[in-house]
N, C-alpha and C positions, 0 to 999 in steps of 0.2 A: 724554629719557625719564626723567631723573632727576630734574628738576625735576618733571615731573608726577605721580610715585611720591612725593616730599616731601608731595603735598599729601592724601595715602589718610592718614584717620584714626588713632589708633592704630598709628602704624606707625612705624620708627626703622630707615632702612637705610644703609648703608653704601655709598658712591660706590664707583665702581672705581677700585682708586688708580692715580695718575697721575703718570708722572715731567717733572722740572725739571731744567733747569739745576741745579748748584749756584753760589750767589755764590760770589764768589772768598773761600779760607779764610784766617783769619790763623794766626799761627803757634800750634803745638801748643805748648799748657798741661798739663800731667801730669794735670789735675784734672779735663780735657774727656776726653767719649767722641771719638775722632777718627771723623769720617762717611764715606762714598765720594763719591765725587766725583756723582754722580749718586744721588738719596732720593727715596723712592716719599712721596708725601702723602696720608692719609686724610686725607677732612671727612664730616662728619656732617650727615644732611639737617635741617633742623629740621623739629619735630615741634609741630603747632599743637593747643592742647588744643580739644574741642567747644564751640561758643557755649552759653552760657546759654539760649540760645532752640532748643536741639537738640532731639530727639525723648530720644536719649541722656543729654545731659547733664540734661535732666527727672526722668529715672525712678531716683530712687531715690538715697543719700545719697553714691553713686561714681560714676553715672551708667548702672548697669545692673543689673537684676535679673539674676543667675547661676543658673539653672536645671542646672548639670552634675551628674552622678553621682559624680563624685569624678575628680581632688581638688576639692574644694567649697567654699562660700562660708564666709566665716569671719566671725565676730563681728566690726563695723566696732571696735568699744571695743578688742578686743584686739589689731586689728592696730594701730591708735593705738598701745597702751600700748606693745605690740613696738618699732613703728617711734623712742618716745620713749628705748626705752633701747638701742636698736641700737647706738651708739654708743659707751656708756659706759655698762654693767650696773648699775646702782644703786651708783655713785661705787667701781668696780673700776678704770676707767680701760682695759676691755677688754671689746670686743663677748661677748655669750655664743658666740658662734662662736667666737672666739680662745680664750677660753678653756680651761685643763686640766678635763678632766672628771674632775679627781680633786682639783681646789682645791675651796676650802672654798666658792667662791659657787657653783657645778654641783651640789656634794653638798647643798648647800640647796634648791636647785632641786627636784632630782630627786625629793628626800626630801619635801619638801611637794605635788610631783604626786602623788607614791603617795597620801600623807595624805589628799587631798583627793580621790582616784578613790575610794581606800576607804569615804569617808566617802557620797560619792556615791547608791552602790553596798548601802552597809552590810557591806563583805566582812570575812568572818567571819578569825578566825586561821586558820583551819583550811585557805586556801588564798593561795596567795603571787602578787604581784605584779610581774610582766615586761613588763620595757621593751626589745623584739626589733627587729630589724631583716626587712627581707628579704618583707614582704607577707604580710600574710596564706595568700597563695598556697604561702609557703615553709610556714605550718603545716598544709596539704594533706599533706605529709612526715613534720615533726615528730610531728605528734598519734600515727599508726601508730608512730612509729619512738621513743615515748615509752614508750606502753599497750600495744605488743605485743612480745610474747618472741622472737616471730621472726616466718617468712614463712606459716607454719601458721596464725599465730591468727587468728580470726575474729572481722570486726567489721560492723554493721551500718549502712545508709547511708539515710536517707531522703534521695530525688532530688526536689526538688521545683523543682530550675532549674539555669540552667548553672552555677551556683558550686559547690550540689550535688555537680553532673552532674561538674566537673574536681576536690574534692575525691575522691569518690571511685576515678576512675581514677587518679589519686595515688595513693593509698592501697593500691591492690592489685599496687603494686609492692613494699609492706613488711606485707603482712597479707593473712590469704585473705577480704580485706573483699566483703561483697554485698550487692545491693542489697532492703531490704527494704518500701520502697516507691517508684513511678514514679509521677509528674505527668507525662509524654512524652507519653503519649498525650492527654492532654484539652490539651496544649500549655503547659500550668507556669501553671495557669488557676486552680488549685484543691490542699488541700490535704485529707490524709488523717484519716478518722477515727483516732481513736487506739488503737482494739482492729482498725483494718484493717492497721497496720503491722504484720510478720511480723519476728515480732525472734527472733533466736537467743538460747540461754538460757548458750549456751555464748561468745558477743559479747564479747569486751573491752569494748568501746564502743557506742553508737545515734548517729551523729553527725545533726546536722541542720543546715543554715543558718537560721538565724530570719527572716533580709529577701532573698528576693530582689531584685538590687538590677536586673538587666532585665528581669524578668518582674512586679515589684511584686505578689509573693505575701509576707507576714507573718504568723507565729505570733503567735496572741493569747494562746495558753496552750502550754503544752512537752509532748510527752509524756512517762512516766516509762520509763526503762529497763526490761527487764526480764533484763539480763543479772547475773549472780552479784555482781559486784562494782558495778550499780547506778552506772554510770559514760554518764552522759549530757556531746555533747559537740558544740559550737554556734559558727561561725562568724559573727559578730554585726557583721561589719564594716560595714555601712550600716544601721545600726538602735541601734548602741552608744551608752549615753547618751541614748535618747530616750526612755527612759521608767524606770521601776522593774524589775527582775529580782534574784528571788531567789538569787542567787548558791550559795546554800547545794544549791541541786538539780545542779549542774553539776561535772561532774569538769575543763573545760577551759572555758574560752572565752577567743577570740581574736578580734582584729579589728583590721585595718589602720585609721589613725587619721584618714586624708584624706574621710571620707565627715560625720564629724560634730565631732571634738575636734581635728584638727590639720591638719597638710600632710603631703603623703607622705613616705613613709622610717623611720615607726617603729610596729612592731603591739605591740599592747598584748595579753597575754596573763595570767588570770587561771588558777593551776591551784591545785588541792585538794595540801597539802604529799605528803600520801602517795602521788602516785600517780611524784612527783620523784625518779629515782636508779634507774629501772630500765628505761632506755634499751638499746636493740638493739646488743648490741658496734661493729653497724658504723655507727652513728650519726655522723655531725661532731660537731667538737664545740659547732659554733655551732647546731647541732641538739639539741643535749640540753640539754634542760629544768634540769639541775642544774647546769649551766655558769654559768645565769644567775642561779641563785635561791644558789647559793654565794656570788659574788659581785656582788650587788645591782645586776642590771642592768648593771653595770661589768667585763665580763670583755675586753672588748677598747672601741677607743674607740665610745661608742652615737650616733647622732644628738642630738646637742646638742638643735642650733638646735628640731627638732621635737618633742622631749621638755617643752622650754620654754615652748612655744607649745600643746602641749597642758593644763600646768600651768595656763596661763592662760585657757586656755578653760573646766578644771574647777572655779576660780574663780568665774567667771562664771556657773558653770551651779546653780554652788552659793548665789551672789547673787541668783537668780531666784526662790531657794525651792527646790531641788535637782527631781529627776529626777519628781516626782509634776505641781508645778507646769509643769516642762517636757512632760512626756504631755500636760495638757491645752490647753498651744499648738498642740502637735503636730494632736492631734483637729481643733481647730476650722478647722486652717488646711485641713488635708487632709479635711474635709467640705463646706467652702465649694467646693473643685474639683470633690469627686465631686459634690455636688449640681449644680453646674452641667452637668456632662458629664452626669448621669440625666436631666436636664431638658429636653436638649436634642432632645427628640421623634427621638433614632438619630440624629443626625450628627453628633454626638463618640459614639465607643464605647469601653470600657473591657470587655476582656474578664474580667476579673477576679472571683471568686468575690463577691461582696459580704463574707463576711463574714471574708475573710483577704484583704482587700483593705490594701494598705501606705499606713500613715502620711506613708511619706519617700519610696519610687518610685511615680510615677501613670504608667503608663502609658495611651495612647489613642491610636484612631486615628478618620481623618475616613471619612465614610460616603462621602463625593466619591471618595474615592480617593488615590493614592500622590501624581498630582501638585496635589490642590492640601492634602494636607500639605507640600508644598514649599512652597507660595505660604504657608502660615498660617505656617512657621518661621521663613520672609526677613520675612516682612511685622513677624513679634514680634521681631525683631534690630533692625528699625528705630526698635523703638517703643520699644527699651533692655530688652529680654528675650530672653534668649542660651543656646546649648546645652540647647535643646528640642529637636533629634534627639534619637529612638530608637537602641537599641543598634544597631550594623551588622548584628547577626546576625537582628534582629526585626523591624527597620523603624519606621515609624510618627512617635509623639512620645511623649516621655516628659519630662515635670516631677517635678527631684528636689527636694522641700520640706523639707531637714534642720532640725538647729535652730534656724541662723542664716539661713533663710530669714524674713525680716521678713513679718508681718501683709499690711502694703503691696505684698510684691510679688505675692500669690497674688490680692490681689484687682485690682491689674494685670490679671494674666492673665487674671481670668476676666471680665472687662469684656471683655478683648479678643476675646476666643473669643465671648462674644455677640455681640459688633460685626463680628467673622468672618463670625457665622454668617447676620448679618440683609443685608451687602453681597455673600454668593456662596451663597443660597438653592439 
């Protein structure tokens, strides 16, 4: 059985170990571990990589297009450049993992990621830059427990998907947050005009998500507040970085870094200085916003390794030509699919509004039915295009095209989905 599990692609498993005799021992050396008389042996199956002639090993410059919603594919250059100083950090003589994140080569690091999101971004003084731990999810909490006084204030929530949908019942554990407009009923298909959102005037906050990242609903434009203090506030995690935004219109934004600029374990949060330091008594402290902005990210140990790797991604994003040239990858990749799916005379369907239809999530489904979306996402695994499942909670298929989704693999995809479509008519 384990010989024939050796031979499953991508795979590296571990035999069950096995006990031996021990050879007779000589005598104890002060310098040896002494063994029992009886030692369990692990072996490791070997792991054969794909032939040159694979379907896999064909497609694409690692051997597969990665279609996942995060965490997601990463710029091949940076994990190169990663991989080159894994070892030895630009002649430190210590992995950045080992490293103290309070030595001089981390506080370079860190120091030029900001530099370089700022520059990105264009972010004004006027709002400061956090390197967080704990998801996005964890600023479902924060945000409330930053902008409001207590469990009175009132904040408003556009729902336009599940991210939405779990910010704000977060929030209405530390805010008498409500909801001031639903996508539930047309099913998170479509977004609001901007005089049909029902804002309180009395609002701490308008929060919105900008990308739904299952539903593939995306903000083209923001709306503006219209609470006293003009405090608009945007959960941007699968959309971050893929285009221009005014930073200057935003009292918060945040976003977990595994969808477009890193690997998971550290959200990037961009807040307006004034709104820092008036946190709910009963906040943590790794909860408040001035924990962090005090001590520059560095209030307890942050994720390294991930801060580092988003540095290097903002680099790169910055070497393309920064966030303008990157929007218009973004467009062309994400209109060669939807044209395909419009084309296909109803048997790919995208429910999706056209015109807040997302850059980075396509969602679709087959006009055939449930199963033979099954057969079109086995059949794209085989041809080295992976994590086309839809979310659990929607079904279907869903292609996430972030930044470092390559030219080549979307038009992959859509070759295939033609060739789908002309061999199961």
């Amino acid at each position: 059985m384990a010989a024939a599990a050796a031979t499953t692609p991508h795979s590296l498993l571990l035999r069950r170990p096995t006990t031996t005799p021990a050879a007779p021992r000589a005598a104890a050396t002060p310098s040896l571990l002494r063994l029992p008389a009886r030692s369990a042996r692990i072996s490791c199956a070997a792991v054969a990589a794909p032939s040159a002639s694979s379907p896999v090993a064909a497609a694409g410059d690692r051997g597969i297009y990665n279609f996942a919603a995060g965490p997601a594919t990463l710029p091949l250059s940076v994990l190169q450049r990663a991989q080159a100083e894994l070892v030895d950090y630009r002649g430190s003589g210590m992995s950045i993992m080992e490293m103290s994140h309070r030595g001089k080569e981390f506080d370079a690091a860190i120091k030029k990621a900001e530099a370089d999101l700022r520059a990105l971004f264009a972010v004004p003084d006027t709002h400061a830059v956090l390197f967080l731990q704990g998801g996005a999810t964890t600023q479902f909490a924060a945000v409330p427990l930053n902008l409001c006084a207590g469990p009175s204030d009132p904040a408003d929530f556009v729902i336009s998907g599940s991210w939405s949908d779990k910010a704000f019942k977060e929030a209405k554990k530390y805010s008498a947050a409500s909801v001031a407009w639903s996508g539930k009923d047309g099913k998170y298909t479509a977004l609001p005009p901007f005089d049909a959102i029902k804002q309180n005037p009395e609002a701490r906050f308008l929060h919105i998500c900008s990308n739904e990242t299952i539903h593939g609903v995306e903000y083209k434009d923001y709306p503006e507040p219209r609470n006293k203090s003009g405090i608009l506030v945007a959960d941007m995690s699968s959309n971050f970085c893929s285009k221009p935004v005014d930073v200057s219109r935003f009292g918060v934004i945040y976003a977990g870094a595994q969808k477009n600029v890193g690997p998971s374990g550290v959200t990037i949060a961009i807040v307006r200085k004034d709104l820092i330091g008036n946190a709910q008594p009963i906040t943590p402290v790794m909860l408040d916003f001035k924990t962090h902005a005090d001590n520059a990210s560095l209030y307890n140990t942050p994720p390294c390794f991930a801060i580092y790797i988003c540095g290097l991604v903002f680099e790169d994003l910055l070497a393309q030509g920064g966030l303008a040239e990157v929007e218009k990858k973004n467009a062309h990749k994400a209109g060669i699919l939807y044209d395909t799916i419009d084309a296909s005379s109803g048997y790919y369907i995208c429910p999706v509004e056209k015109s807040v239809r997302s850059l980075m999530n396509v969602p679709f489904t087959l006009a055939k039915g449930p199963d033979f979306e099954k057969q079109f996402i086995a059949e794209a695994a085989k041809e080295g295009m992976v994590q086309l499942k839809g979310h659990r909670s929607v079904g279907g298929v869903r292609a996430s095209i972030y930044n470092a989704m390559p030219l080549a693999g979307v038009e992959k995809l859509v070759a295939f989905m033609k060739d789908f479509q002309a061999r199961n008519p």
